[in-house]
N, C-alpha and C positions, 0 to 999 in steps of 0.2 A: 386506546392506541389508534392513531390515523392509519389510514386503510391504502393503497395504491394498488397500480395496476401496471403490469410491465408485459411487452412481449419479448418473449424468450426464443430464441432456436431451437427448433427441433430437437437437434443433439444433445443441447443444455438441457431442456427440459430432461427428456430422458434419462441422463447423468442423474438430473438431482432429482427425479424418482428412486432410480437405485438409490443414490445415497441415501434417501430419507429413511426406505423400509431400512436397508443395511445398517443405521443408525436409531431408528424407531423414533424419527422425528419426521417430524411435519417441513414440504416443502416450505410452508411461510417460516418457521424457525430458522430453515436452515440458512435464507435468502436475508433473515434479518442478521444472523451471525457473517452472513459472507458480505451483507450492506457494513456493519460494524465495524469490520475488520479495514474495508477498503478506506472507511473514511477514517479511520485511527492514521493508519500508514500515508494517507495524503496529507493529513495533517502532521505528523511526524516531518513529510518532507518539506512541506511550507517552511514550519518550524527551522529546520534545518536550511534551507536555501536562503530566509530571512538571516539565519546566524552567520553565515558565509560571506552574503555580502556586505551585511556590517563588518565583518572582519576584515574584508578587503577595502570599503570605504577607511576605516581607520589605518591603512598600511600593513597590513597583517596578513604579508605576500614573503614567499620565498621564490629563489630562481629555482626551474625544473632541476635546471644542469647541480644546481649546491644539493637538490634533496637525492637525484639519483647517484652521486659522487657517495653522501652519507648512507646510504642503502649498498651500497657497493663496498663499505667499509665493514 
């Protein structure tokens, strides 16, 4: 597995001490579950903001005023 180097803040560092004993993992585990997570979620929103505006390049738009009118129904 490839190795890195990151500086951290103080307070983060700290946090993810506690967290690690309180959890009985290692700060590297915990920084690759929290690396994991972020790039899931970024890739989720690419995904999603690619979807949206294909949908709007193909017309696939409503007016605000028709959605908050059916929301009000």
């Amino acid at each position: 597995m490839p190795s890195t180097s990151i500086t951290i803040k103080d307070d983060s560092a700290k946090r993810l001490d506690a967290l690690a004993e309180r959890v009985d993992r290692s700060r590297s585990w915990l920084a690759n579950e929290a690396i994991e997570a972020y790039l899931d979620h970024q890739e989720w929103m690419d995904r999603e903001t690619d979807a949206a505006i294909a949908a709007i390049d193909a017309g696939a738009t409503i007016r605000v005023g028709d959605e908050v009118r059916e929301l009000a129904s």
